[in-house]
C-alpha positions as CSV (number, residue, x, y, z in Angstrom):
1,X,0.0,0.0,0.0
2,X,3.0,2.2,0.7
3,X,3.9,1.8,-2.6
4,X,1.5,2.7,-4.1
5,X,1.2,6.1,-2.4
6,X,4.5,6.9,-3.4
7,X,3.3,5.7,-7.2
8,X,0.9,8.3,-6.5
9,X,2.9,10.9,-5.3
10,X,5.0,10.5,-8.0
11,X,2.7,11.2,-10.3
12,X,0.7,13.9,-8.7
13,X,4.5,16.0,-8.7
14,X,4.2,16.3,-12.3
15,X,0.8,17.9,-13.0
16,X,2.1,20.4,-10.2
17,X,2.3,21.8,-7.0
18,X,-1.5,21.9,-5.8
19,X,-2.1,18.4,-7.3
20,X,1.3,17.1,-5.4
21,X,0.0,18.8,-1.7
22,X,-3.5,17.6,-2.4
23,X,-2.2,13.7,-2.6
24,X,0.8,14.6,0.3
25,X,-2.2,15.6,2.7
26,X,-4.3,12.9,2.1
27,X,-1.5,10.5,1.6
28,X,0.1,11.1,5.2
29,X,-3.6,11.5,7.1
30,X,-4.1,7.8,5.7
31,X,-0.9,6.6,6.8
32,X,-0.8,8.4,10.2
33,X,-4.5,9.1,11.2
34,X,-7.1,7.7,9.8
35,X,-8.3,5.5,6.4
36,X,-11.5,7.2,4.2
37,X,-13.2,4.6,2.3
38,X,-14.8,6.5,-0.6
39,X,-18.2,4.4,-1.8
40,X,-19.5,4.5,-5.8
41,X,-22.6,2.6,-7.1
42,X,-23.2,2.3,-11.0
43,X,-26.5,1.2,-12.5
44,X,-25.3,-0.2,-15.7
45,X,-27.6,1.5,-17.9
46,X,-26.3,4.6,-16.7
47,X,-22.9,3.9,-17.5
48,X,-21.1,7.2,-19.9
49,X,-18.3,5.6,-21.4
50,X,-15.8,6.8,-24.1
51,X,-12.5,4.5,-24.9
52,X,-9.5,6.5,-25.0
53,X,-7.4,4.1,-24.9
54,X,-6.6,3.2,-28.0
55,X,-6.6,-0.9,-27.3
56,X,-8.3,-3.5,-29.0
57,X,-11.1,-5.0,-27.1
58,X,-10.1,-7.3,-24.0
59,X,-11.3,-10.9,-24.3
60,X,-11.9,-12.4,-20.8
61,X,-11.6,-15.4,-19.0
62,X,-12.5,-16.8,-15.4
63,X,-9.7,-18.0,-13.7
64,X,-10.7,-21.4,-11.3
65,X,-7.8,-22.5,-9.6
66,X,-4.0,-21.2,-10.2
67,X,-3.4,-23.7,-12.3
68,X,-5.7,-21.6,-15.1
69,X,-2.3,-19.1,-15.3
70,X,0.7,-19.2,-17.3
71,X,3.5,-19.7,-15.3
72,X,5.1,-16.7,-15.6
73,X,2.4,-14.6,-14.8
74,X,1.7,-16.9,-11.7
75,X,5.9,-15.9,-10.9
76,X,5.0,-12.4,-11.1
77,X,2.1,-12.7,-8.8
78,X,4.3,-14.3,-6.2
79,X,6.9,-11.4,-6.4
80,X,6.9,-9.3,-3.5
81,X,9.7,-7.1,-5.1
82,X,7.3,-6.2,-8.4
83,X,4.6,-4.4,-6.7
84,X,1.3,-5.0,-8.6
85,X,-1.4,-4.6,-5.9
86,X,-3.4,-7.5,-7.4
87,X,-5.0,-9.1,-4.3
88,X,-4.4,-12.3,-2.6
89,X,-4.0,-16.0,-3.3
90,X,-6.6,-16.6,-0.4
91,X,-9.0,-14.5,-1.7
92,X,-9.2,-17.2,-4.4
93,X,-8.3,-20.9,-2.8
94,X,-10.1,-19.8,0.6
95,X,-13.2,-17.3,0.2
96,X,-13.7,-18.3,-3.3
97,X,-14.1,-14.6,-5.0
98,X,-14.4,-14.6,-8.7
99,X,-11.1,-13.8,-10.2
100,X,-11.7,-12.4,-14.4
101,X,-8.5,-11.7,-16.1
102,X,-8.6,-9.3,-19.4
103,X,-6.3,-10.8,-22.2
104,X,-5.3,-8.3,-25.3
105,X,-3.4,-10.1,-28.3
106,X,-3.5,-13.4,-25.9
107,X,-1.6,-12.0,-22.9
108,X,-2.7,-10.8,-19.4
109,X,-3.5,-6.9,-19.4
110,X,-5.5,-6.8,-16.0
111,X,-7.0,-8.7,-13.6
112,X,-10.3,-7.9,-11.5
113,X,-11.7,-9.6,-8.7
114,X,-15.7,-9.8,-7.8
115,X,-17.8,-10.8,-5.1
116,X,-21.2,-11.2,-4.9
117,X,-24.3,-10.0,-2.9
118,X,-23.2,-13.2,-0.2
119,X,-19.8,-12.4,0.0
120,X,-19.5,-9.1,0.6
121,X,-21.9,-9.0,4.0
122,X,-19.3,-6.8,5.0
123,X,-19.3,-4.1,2.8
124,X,-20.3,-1.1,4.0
125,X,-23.8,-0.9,2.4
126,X,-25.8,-3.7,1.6
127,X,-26.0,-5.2,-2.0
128,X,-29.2,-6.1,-3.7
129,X,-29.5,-10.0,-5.4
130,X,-28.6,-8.4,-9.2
131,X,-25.7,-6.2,-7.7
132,X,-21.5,-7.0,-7.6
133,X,-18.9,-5.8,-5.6
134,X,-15.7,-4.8,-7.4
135,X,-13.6,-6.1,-5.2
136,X,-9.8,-5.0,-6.4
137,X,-9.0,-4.5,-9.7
138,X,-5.2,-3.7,-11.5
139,X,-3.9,-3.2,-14.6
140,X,-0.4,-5.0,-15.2
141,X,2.6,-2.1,-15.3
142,X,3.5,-2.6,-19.0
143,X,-0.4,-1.8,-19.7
144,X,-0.5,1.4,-17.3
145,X,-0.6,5.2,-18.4
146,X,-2.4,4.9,-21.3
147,X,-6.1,4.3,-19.7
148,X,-6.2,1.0,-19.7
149,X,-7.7,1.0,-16.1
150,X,-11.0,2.5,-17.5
151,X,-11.4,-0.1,-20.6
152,X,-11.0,-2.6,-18.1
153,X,-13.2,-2.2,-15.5
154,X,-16.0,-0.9,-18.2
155,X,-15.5,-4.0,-20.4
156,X,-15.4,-6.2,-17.2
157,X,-18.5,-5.0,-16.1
158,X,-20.3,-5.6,-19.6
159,X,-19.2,-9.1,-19.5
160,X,-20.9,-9.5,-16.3
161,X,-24.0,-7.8,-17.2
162,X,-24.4,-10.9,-19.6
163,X,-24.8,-13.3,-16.4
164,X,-27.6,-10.9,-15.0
165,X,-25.2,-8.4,-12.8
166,X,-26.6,-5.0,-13.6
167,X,-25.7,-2.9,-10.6
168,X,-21.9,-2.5,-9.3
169,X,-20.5,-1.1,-6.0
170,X,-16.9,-0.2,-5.4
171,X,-14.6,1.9,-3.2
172,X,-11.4,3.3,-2.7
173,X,-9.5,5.2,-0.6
174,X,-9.5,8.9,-0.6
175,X,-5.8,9.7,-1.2
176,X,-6.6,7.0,-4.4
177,X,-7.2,10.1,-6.8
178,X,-6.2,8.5,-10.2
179,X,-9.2,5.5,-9.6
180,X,-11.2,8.5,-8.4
181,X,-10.8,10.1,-11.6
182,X,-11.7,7.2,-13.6
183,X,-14.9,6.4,-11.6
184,X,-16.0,10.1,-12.8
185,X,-15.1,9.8,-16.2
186,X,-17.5,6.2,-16.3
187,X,-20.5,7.9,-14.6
188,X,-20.3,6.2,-11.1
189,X,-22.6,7.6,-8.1
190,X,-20.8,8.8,-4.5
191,X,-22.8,7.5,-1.8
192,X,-20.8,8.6,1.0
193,X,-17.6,7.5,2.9
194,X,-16.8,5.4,5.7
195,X,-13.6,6.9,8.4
196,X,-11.6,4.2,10.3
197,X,-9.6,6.6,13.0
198,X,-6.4,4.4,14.2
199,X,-5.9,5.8,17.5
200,X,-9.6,4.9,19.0
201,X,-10.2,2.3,16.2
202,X,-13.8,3.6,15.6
203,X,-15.8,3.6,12.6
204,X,-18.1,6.8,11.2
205,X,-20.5,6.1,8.8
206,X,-21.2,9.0,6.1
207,X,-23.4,8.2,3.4
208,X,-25.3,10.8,1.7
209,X,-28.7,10.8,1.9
210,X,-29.0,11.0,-2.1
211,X,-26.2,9.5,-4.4
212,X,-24.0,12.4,-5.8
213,X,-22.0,12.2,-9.5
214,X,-18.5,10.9,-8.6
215,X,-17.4,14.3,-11.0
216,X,-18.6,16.5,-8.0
217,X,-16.6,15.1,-5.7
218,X,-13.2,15.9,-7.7
């Protein structure tokens, strides 16, 4: 997670300075004080979508057991040292989430994991019998910087809507600008966020009363 927020940070100090103090704030207030989990809902009909990413569609497959992946993909996975924020071997062996990988020209571009309305009880909100959880989702480096991230995610969720999913929840964390910029660009809702303070280890709930465009929260 660290990692990432220096990824982050990175990349914040080259659209400028107010962009760079923007992710430094909520980057040490994460690390030091307390965790905002930002919370998006998208109807799938409601989905505004325009590829600017210059790929060719992703083809997508359901990965079963480990076995399903190539070996050196499965080597990558296991590399501590390459820092790919791709989930967790559990997540598939033990709690049996649904893992989707997106393939372009044959080869592993992204991978996204799902859960459905019975596994994620402990989500923040509820999820209604037609509804998903995007659970984590990453695009591999070699694919990154060029909007990948959005293709994915919209394409993943079109291939579910063929097995009846037509409503999607997922969150992030607020110093997680560049995802926060992508769920605007697709037309996600902001329902609200949930604060995890680590010196009294409460939780506060705040969800908005009515769903806001993820745009106005930018």
């Amino acid at each position: 997670m660290q990692k990432q927020k220096i990824i982050l940070l990175k990349s914040a100090w080259k659209k400028g300075w107010l962009p760079f103090l923007r992710q430094f704030i909520r980057s040490v207030r994460d690390t030091l004080f307390s965790k905002h989990h930002y919370i998006y809902s998208l109807d799938i009909s409601n989905m505004d979508y325009k590829d600017k990413s210059r790929f060719p569609d992703l083809k997508f497959r359901v990965i079963r057991n480990w076995e399903d992946l190539d070996a050196e993909v499965l080597a990558r996975l296991k590399d501590e040292q390459e820092y790919l924020g791709w989930g967790d071997f559990g997540w598939l062996t033990d709690l049996e989430y649904q893992l989707i990988v997106g393939e372009i020209d044959g080869k592993i571009a992204g991978l996204g994991w799902l859960r459905n309305n019975q596994q994620a009880q402990d989500f923040f909100v509820p999820l209604p019998d037609n509804a998903e959880l995007v659970w984590q989702t990453t695009v591999l480096p070699e694919y990154r910087g060029k909007k990948l991230f959005d293709k994915f995610l919209w394409q993943l969720m079109i291939h579910r809507a063929q097995f009846g999913t037509t409503l999607f929840f997922i969150n992030c964390r607020d110093y997680n600008t560049t995802t926060q910029s992508s769920l605007a660009r697709m037309g996600w809702s902001y329902l609200g966020y949930v604060a995890e303070y680590k010196r009294s280890g409460k939780r506060q709930m705040n969800l908005l009363k009515t769903p806001v465009p993820a745009q106005e929260i930018l």
